[in-house]
Every structure is written in structure tokens, then in C-alpha cells.
TORKOL-4160 file (C-alpha; in steps of 0.2 Angstrom, whole numbers, padded with zeros to 4 digits, m for minus):
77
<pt num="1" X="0007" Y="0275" Z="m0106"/>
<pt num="2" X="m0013" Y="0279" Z="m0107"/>
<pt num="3" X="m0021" Y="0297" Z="m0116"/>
<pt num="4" X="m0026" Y="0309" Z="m0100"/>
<pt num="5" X="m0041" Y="0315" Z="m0107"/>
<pt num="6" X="m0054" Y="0305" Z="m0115"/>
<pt num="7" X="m0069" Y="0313" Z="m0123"/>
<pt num="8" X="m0085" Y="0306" Z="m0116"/>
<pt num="9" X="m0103" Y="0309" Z="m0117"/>
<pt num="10" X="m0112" Y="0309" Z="m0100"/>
<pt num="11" X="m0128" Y="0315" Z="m0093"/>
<pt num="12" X="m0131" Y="0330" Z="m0079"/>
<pt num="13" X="m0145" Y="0326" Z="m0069"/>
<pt num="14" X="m0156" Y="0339" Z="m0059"/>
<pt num="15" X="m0173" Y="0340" Z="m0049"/>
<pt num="16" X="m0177" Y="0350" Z="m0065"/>
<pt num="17" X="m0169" Y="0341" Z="m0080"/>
<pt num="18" X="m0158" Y="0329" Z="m0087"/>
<pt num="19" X="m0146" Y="0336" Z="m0101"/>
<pt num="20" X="m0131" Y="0329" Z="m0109"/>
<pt num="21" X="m0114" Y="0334" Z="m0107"/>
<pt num="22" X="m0100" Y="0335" Z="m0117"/>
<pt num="23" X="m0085" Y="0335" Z="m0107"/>
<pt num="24" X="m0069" Y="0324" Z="m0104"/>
<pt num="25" X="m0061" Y="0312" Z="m0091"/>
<pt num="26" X="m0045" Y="0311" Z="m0083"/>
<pt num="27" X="m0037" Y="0294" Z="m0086"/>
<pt num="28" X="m0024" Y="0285" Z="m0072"/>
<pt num="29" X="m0015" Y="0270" Z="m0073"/>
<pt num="30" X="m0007" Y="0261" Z="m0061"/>
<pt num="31" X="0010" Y="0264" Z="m0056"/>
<pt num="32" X="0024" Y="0256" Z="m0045"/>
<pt num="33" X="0037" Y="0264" Z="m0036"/>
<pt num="34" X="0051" Y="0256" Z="m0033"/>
<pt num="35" X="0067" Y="0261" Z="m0020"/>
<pt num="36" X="0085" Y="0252" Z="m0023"/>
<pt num="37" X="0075" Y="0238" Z="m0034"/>
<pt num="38" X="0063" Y="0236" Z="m0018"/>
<pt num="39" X="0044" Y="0239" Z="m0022"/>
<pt num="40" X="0037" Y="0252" Z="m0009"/>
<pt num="41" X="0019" Y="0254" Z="m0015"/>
<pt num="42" X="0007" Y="0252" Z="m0029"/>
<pt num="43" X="m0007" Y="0268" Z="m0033"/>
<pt num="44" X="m0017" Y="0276" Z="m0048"/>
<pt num="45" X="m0010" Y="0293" Z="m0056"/>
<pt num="46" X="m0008" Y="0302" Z="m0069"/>
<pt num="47" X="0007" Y="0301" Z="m0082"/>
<pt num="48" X="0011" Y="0319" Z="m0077"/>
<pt num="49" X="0024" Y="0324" Z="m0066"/>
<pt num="50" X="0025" Y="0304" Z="m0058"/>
<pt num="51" X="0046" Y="0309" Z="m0052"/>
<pt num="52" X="0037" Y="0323" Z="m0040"/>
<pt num="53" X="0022" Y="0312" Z="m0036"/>
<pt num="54" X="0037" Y="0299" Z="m0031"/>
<pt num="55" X="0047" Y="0312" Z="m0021"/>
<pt num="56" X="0031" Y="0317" Z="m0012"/>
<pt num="57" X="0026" Y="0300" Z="m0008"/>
<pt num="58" X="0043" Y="0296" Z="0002"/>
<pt num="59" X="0047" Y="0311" Z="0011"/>
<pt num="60" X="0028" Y="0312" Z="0017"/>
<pt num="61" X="0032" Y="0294" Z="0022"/>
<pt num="62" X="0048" Y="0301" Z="0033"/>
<pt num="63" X="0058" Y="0290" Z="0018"/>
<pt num="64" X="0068" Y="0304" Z="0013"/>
<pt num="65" X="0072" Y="0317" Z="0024"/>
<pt num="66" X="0075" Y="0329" Z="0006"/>
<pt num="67" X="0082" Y="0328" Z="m0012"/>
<pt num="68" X="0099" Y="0325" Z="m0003"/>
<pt num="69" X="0096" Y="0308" Z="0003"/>
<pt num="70" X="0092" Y="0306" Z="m0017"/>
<pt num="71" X="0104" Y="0300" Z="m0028"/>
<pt num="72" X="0094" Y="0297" Z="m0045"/>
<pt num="73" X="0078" Y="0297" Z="m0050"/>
<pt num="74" X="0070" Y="0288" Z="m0065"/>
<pt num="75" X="0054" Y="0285" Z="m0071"/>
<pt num="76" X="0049" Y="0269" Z="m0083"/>
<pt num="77" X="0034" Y="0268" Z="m0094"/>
């Protein structure tokens, strides 16, 4: 799908200096959730964990009342 970390170079500025920094960035990509072949929405996540992001997503949205109004879950890449 897309690495989650990606080294990069950047620059911490200060009132007192500038200094460069080693670090990483989280990558997302775009994902599209889909109900009984029906596109609901379209957002930017992370490959981790995207069936709980999903599941989250539709009972916040009063979709699902709970996991029993679920009768499969998959995810694609």
C-alpha cells in the first residue's frame, strides 16, 4: 500500500537557532470505504488497523448500531 515511515531530513527552527533534524514522517493514503458495494466516504489514513478505522467511522456515523448489525468485514489494498 505505501511505507508508514519515511526518513526525512528537516530543519527545527528557533528564536535561537536553526538545527537539522533527523526524524521520520507518517505516510497516509487514501482510502474508500465501501457498505453493500455502495461508496460512503473517501479519507486519508494509515495502512494500520483500517477494518477498526471502518467500524469506528460507521457507528460514529449512527450506521451501525454495534458489530451485530456486521456481517463481514474486509479490507482491499
Amino acid at each position: 500500500m505505501f511505507e508508514e515511515k519515511t526518513p526525512v531530513l528537516y530543519y527545527r527552527v528557533t528564536e535561537k537557532n536553526i538545527a537539522p533534524v533527523d526524524g521520520v514522517i507518517i505516510g497516509e493514503s487514501q482510502c474508500a470505504l465501501f457498505v453493500n458495494s455502495i461508496q460512503v466516504v473517501t479519507f486519508m489514513a494509515t495502512s494500520r488497523h483500517l477494518h477498526h478505522l471502518a467500524l469506528g467511522f460507521l457507528a460514529s456515523e449512527k450506521l451501525i448500531g454495534g458489530l451485530s448489525d456486521v456481517a463481514s468485514i474486509r479490507v482491499n489494498e
